[in-house]
C-alpha positions in Angstrom: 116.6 101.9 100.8 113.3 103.8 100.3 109.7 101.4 100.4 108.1 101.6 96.9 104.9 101.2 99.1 102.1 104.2 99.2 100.4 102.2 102.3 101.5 101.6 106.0 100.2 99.3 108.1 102.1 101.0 111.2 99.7 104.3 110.6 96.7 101.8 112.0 95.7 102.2 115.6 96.2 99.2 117.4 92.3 98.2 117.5 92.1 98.4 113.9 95.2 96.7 113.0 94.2 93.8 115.2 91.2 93.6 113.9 92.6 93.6 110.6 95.1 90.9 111.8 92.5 88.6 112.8 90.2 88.7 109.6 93.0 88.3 107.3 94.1 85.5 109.1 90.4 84.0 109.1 90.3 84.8 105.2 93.8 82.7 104.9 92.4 79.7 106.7 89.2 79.6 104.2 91.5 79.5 101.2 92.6 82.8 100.1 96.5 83.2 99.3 98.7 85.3 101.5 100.7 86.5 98.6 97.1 87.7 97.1 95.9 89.2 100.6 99.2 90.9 100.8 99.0 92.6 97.5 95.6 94.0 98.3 96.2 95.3 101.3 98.8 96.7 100.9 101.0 95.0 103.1 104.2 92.9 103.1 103.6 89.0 102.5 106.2 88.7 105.4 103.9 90.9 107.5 101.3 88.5 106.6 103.5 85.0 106.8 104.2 86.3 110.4 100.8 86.9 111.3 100.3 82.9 110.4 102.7 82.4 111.9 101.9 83.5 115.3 98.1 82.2 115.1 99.4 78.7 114.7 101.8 78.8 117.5 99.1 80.4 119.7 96.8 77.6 118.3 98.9 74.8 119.2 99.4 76.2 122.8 96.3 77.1 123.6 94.3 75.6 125.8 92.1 78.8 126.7 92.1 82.3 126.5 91.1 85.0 124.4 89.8 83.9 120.6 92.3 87.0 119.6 94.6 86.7 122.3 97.3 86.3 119.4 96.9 89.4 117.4 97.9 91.9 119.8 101.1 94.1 119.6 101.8 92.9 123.1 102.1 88.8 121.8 103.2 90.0 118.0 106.3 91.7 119.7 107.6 88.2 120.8 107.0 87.0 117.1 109.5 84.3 116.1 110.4 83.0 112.4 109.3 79.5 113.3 107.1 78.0 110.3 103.7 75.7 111.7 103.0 73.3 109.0 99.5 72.2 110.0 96.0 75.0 110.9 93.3 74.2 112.1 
């Protein structure tokens, strides 16, 4: 099955698509919708749903650490399916 998609997020470097990780995540949590974020970016809404995903886990775990600690490749490679109800 070929991706009707012109855009890649995998053709990022990792700094950037961190970066890019962490302020759509930000722009999520002050009331924008995924599905709308997605579609502008060019990205999957899964892509996104997981990024949520693995901000509120780290959220509900941390106790210190990095502000960005979660959007690495390193902790996204660990990245479950489980669905946090409740953000910050």
């Amino acid at each position: 099955m070929k991706c009707k998609r012109k855009t890649d997020g995998r053709k990022l470097d990792h700094k950037a698509l961190e970066s890019l990780r962490i302020h759509t995540v930000q722009r999520i949590l002050d009331g924008e919708s995924p599905e709308v974020l997605a579609e502008a970016l060019g990205l999957n809404r899964a892509t996104i749903y997981r990024w949520l995903n693995k901000y509120h886990l780290w959220w509900l775990g941390c106790t210190q650490g990095e502000a960005g600690a979660w959007a690495t490749a390193e902790a996204l490679a660990g990245a479950d399916g489980l669905v946090v109800e409740d953000h910050p």
